[in-house]
Every structure is written in C-alpha cells, then in structure tokens.
C-alpha positions as CSV (number, residue, x, y, z in Angstrom):
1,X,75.1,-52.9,-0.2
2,X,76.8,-51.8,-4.0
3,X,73.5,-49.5,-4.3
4,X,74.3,-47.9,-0.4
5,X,78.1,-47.0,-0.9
6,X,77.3,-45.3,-4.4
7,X,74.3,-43.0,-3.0
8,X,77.0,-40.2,-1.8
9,X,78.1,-39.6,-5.3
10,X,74.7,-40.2,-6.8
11,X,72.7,-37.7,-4.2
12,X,75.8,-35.3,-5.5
13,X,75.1,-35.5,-8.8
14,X,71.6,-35.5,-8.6
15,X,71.5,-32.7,-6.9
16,X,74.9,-30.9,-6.7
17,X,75.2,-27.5,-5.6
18,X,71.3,-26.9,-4.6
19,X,71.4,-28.6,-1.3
20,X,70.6,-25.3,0.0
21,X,68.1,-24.5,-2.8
22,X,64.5,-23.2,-1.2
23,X,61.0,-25.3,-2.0
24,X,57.7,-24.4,-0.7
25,X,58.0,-26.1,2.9
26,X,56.7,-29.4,3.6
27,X,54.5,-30.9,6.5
28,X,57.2,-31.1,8.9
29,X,58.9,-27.3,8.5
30,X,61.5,-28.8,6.1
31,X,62.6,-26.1,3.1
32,X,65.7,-27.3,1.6
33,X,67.0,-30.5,-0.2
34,X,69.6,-30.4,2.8
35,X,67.0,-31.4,5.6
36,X,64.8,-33.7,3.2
37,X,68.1,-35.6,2.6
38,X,69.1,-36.1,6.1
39,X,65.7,-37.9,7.4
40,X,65.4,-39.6,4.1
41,X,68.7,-41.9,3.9
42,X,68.7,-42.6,8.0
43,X,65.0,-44.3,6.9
44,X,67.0,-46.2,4.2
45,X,69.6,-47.0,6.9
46,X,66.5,-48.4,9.1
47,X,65.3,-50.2,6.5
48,X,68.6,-51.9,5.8
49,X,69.3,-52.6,9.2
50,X,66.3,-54.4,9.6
51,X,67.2,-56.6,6.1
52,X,70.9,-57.1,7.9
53,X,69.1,-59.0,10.9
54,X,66.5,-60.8,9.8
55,X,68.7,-61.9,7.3
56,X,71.9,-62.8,10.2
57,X,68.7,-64.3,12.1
58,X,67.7,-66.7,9.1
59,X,70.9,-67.8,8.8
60,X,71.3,-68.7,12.4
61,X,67.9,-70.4,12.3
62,X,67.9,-72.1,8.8
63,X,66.8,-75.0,9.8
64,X,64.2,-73.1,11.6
65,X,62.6,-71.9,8.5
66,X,63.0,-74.1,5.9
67,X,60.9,-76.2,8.1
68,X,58.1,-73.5,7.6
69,X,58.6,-73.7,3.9
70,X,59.0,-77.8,3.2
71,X,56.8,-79.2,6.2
72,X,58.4,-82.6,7.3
C-alpha cells in the first residue's frame, strides 16, 4: 500500500513535464507517456485488488487453508 500512495510523486518525478512528450506509437495507437500511464496503473490497481480479496478471503477462511498446508 506504502509503494501505491507514493507512485503520484514518483511517476512526477520520473517523468515530470514530458507527459505530453511524443514516441514512435505503440500497438494499440498510444503516442504519449500521458495514455501509456493511464492504462498502466488501472492494471496495477487490478492487480492490487485482486491481492486485497484473496487476501480478505484467506482471512475469513483460515482455517480453510491452513488445512491445505498442515493436513490433519
């Protein structure tokens, strides 16, 4: 979660004022740091959503899966 909050100030000093800088365009039509960003962290946001529920689910269901890791 630490690493989530500080990416706004690290994607701003990583890449400052050239959010609007061009690149040669990629597969999907993208040709600035602006629209590669914007895909990029709501895939980190999946990701950590997924993390957030199995992880909620686990806790709800220790028993559950310690079971699976120290048979009876």
């Amino acid at each position: 979660m630490k690493l989530l909050k500080e990416q706004p100030a690290q994607i701003k000093a990583e890449y400052g004022d050239r959010f609007e800088l061009e690149f040669p365009s990629t597969e999907m039509g993208m040709h600035i740091i602006e629209q590669v960003l914007i895909p990029t962290i709501f895939h980190k946001g999946m990701h950590l959503q997924t993390f957030l529920g199995r992880r909620k689910f686990m806790k709800k269901d220790k028993d559950f899966f310690l079971q699976l890791l120290i048979p009876p």
